[in-house]
VOMIDO-588213 format. One record per residue (C-alpha): residue number from 1; y, z, x. Coordinates in steps of 0.001 Angstrom, whole numbers, plus 500000, padded with zeros to 6 digits. Layout:
! VOMIDO-588213
<site><num>NUM</num><Y>Y</Y><Z>Z</Z><X>X</X></site>
...
END
This chain:
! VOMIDO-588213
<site><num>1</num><Y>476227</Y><Z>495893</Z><X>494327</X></site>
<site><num>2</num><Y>475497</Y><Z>497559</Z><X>497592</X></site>
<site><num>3</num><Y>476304</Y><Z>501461</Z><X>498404</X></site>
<site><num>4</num><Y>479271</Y><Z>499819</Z><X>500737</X></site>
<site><num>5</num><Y>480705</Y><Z>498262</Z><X>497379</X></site>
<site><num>6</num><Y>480342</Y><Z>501554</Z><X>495143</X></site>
<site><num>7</num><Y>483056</Y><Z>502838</Z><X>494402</X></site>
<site><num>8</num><Y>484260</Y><Z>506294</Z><X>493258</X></site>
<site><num>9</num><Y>486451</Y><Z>508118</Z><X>491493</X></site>
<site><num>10</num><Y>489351</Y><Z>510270</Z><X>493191</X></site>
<site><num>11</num><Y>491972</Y><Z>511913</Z><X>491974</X></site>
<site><num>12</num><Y>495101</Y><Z>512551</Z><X>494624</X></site>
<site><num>13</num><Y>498591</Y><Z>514489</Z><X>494318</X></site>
<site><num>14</num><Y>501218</Y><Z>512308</Z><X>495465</X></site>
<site><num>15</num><Y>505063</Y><Z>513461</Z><X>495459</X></site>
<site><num>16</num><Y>506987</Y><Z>511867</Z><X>491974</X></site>
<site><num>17</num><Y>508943</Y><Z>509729</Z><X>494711</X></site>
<site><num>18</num><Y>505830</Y><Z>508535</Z><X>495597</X></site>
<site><num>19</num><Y>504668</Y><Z>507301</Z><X>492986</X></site>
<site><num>20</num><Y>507697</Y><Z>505636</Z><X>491769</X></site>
<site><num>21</num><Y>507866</Y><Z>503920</Z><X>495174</X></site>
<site><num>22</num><Y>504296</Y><Z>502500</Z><X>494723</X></site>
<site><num>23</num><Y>504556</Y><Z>501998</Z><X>490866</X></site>
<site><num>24</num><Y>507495</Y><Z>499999</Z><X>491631</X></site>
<site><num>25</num><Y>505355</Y><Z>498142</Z><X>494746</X></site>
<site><num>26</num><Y>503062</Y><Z>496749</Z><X>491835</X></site>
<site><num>27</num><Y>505262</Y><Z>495958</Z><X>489756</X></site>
<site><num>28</num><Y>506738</Y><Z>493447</Z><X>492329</X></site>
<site><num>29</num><Y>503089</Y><Z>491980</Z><X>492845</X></site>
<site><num>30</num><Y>501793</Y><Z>493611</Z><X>495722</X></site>
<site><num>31</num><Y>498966</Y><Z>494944</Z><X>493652</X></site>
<site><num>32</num><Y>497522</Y><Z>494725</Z><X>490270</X></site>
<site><num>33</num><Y>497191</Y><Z>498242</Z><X>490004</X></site>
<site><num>34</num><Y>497607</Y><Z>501693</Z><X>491837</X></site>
<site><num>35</num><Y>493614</Y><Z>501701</Z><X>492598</X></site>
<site><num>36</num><Y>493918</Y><Z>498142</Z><X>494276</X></site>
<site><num>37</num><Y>496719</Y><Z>499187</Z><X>496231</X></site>
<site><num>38</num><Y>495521</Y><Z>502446</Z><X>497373</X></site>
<site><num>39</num><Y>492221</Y><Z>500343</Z><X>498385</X></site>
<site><num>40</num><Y>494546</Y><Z>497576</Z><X>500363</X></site>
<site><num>41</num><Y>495900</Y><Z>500760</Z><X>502424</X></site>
<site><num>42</num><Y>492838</Y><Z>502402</Z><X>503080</X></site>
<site><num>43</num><Y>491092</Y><Z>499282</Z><X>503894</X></site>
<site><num>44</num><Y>494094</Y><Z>498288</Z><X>506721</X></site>
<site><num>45</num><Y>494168</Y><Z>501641</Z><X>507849</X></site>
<site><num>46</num><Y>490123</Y><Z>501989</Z><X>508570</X></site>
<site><num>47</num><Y>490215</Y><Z>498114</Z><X>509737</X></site>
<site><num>48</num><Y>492971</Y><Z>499125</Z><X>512504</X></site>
<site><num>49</num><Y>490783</Y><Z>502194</Z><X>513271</X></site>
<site><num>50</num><Y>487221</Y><Z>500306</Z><X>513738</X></site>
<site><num>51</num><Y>489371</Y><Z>497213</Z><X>516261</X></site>
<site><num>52</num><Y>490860</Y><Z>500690</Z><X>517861</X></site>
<site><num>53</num><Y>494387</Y><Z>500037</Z><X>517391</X></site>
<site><num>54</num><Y>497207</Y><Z>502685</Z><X>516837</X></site>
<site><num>55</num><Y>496732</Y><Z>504775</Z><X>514258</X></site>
<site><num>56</num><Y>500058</Y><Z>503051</Z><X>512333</X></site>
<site><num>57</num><Y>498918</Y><Z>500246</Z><X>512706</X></site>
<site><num>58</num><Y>497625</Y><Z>499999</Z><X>509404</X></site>
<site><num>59</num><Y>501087</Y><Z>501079</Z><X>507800</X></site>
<site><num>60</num><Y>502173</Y><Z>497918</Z><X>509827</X></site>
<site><num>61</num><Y>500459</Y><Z>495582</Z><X>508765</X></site>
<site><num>62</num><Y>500652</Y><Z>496863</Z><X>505462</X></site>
<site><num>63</num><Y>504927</Y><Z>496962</Z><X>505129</X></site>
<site><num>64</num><Y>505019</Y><Z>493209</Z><X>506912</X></site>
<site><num>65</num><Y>502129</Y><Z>492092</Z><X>504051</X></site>
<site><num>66</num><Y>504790</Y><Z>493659</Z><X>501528</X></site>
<site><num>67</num><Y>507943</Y><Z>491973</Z><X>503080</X></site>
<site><num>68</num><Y>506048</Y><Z>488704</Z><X>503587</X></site>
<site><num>69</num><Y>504997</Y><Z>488823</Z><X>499664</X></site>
<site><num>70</num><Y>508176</Y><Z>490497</Z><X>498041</X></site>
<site><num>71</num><Y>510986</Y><Z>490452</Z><X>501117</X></site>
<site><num>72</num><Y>513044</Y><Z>492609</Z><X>502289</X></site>
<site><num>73</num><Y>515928</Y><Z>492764</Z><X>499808</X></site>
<site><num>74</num><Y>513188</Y><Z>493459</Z><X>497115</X></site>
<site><num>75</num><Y>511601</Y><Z>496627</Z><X>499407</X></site>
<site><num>76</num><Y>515537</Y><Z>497847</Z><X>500423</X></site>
<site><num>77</num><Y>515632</Y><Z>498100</Z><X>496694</X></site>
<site><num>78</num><Y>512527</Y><Z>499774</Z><X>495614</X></site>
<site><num>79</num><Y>513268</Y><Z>501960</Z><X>498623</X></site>
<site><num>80</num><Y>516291</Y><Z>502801</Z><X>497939</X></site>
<site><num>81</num><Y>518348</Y><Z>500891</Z><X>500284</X></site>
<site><num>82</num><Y>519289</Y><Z>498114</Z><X>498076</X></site>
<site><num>83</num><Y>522948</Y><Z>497722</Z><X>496997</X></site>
<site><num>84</num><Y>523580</Y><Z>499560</Z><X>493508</X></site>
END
């Protein structure tokens, strides 16, 4: 395993509605688990940063990879903005 590969443990403090939001992500399949898709974001975001795009570009690419694998009716839900 090279040092690039390493990884390491973090712990975070995310707000409940947070989590719920990206519990509720993997659940739909967007991830396997929190530390894969905490890993997918940071990897997007610093991917976007090194080809010097915006700063959100990252978050873009990472909400049309989640509409393209669970749509948009599933997000509205998880979100909040599904019908009840």
């Amino acid at each position: 395993m090279s040092s690039s590969e390493e990884t390491i443990r973090v712990l975070i403090t995310l707000r409940r509605d947070y989590m719920k939001a990206l519990d509720a992500l993997i659940e739909e399949g967007v991830a396997s688990s929190r530390s894969e898709l905490f890993e997918r974001i940071v990897g997007a975001y610093l991917a976007d940063l090194r080809a010097k795009r915006e700063r959100e570009g990252a978050l873009g690419a990472f909400v049309g990879f989640t509409l393209l694998l669970i749509g948009a009716a599933a997000l509205a839900s998880i979100f909040g903005g599904g019908k009840e």
